[in-house]
N, C-alpha and C positions, 0 to 999 in steps of 0.2 A: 285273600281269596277263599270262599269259602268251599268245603271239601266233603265227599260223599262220605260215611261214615257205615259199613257193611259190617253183619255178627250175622255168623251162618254158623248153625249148631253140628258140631261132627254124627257120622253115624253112632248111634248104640254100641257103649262097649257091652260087653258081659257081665256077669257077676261077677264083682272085685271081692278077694280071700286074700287073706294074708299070703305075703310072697310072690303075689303075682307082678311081673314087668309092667308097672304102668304105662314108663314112657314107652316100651315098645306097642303095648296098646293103643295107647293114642296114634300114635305113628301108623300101625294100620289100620285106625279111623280115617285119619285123614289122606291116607292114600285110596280109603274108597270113595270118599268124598270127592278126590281128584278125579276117579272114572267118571263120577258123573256131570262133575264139571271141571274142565284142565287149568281154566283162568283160577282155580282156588288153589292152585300149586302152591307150597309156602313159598312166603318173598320175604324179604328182610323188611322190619316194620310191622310185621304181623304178630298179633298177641292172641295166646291161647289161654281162655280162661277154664279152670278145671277147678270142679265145686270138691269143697274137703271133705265131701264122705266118701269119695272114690279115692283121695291119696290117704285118710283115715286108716281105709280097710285096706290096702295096698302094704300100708304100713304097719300094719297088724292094734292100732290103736280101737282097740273092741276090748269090753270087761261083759263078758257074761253073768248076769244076776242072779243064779245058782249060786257063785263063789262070793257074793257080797255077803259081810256080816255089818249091819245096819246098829248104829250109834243108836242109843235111847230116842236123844232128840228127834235124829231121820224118823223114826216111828212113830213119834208123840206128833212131829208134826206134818209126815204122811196122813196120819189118820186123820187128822183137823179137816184135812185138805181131797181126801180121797185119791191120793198117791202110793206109788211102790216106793216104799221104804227104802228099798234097796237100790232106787234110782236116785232117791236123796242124798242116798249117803254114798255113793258117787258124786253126783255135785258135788257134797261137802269136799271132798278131797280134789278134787279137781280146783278148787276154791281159795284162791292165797286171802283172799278177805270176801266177806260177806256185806253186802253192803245194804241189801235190805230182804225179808221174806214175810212177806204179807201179802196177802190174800190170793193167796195158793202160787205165787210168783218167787222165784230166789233170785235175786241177780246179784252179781258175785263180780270182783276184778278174780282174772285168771290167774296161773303161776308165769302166763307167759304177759300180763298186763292187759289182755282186753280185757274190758265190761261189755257183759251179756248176762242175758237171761240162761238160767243153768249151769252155768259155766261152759256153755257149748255141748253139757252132755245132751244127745240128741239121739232118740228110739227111733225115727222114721225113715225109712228108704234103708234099712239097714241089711236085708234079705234074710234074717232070720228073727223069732221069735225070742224072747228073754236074753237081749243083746243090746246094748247102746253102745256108738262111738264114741271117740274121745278126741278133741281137736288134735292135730297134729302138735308133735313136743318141737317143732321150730318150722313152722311153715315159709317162713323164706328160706330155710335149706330145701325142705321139698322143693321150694319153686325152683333153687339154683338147680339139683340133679334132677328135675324132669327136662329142662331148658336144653343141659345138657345133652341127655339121652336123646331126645327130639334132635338136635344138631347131628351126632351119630347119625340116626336112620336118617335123617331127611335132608342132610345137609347145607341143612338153610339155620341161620341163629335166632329164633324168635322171640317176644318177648314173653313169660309167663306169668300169670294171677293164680293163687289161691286164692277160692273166694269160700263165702260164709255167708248164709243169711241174719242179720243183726235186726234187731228195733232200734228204736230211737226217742231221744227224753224226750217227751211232752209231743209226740208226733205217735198216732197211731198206723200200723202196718210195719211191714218189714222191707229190709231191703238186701242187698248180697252188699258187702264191703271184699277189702280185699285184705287175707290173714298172711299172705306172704305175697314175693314180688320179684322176679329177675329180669335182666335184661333193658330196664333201663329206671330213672327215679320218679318214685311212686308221686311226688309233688311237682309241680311248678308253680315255683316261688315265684310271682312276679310284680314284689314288692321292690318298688325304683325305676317301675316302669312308668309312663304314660298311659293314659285314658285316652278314649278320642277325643275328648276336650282339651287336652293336654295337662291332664292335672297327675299328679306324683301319685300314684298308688301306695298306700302304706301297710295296706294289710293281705291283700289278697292272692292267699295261694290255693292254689286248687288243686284237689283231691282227684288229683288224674286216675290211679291205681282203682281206687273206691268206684268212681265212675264209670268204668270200663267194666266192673267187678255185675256191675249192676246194669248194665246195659246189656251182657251176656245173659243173667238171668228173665231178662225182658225175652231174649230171642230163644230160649230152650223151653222156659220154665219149669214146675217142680215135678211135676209128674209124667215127660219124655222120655226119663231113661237116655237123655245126650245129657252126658253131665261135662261134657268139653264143648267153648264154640270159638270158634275161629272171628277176631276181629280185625277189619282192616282199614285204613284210612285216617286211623289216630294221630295227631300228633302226639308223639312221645316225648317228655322233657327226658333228654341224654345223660348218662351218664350210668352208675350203679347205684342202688339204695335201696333200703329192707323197712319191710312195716314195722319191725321191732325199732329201729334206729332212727324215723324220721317221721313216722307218722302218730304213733301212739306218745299220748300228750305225760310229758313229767307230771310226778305229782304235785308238786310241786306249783305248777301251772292249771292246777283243776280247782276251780273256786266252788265245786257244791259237795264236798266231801272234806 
């Protein structure tokens, strides 16, 4: 049976600074949201996607470029490039491996395993001048205590996404993936199923968490200022599971590196 699929962006938080209660933030986003429509009261089933330069700053993950002192290299190949030195050499540390920087591009595995461009470090939407954030140091923790906190005020269990906007190999554009994950598993494995043909499925799991990551940023986008949106109608494959634990590929398993 096929099913409605709704992403309604919450109100406008504030400017996020270090220290501030996120989930109570959110919490009274979405209870204004509820004034203006009652049917968006959380329900179980509901997933709140919240982009990581809000739980970033939240968390205090900011290095101001004042206090960077920049490696030879970050310099030699800032300049090549017409970069701040000092945002390089950010990457570089942010950077458990470097996997290529050419033509004016870094992309890097992280300390936490993803591959991206930067290593996540990101200057934009940051609210202040000579400041980059830094991915979250365990985004499916953020995800578990915002989920949390949200149950507190709202007392409903819903599910949460950190999300991230990512590229992708040999596909131009970006898209939001999802850097952490609570409340229910980021996958549906539905390898041993049927097809409607009835033929055995052997490979095919799908990147629920990712999709929903990205389906949120379709409904806010980047320059709203909702960086939370409310999704409902998902099927969710049940259970617990983290993007560190089930989504991010061993290496083991990665054939272009």
């Amino acid at each position: 049976m096929s099913r409605g699929l709704t992403a309604v962006p919450l109100p406008a938080l504030p400017e996020i600074v270090p220290g501030n209660d996120l989930g109570r933030l959110l919490a009274e986003a979405w209870w204004r949201l509820i004034t203006e429509d009652a049917a968006l009261a959380p329900a179980p089933g509901d997933v709140l996607v919240v982009t990581q330069k809000v739980v970033s700053k939240a968390e205090g993950r900011i290095v101001r470029l004042a206090d960077v002192e920049p490696r030879p290299e970050a310099v030699e190949w800032a300049r090549a490039w017409d970069k701040d030195p000092r945002q390089v050499e950010v990457v570089l540390r942010e950077s458990a491996q470097v996997m290529r920087m050419e033509h004016g591009v870094i992309i890097s595995r992280t300390h936490h395993g993803y591959v991206c461009a930067n290593a996540g470090v990101d200057a934009s939407n940051v609210g202040a001048e000579e400041v980059v954030t830094l991915l979250p140091e365990d985004a499916d923790r953020s995800a578990r205590g915002l989920r949390h906190a949200l149950l507190e005020e709202l007392g409903v269990d819903v599910g949460l996404i950190v999300s991230d906007s990512f590229g992708r190999p040999w596909r131009l554009g970006i898209t939001d993936v999802a850097l952490g994950v609570s409340g229910f598993r980021p996958l549906d494995d539905l390898r041993g199923e049927r097809d409607t043909e009835g033929r055995e499925m052997r490979a095919t799991v799908v990147a629920v968490a990712d999709e929903l990551a990205s389906t949120a940023e379709l409904a806010s986008g980047k320059t709203s200022r909702q960086p939370a949106v409310l999704i409902r109608g998902a099927r969710l494959p049940a259970g617990e599971g983290t993007i560190a634990g089930d989504v991010l590929m061993p290496l083991e398993q990665d054939l272009f590196t």
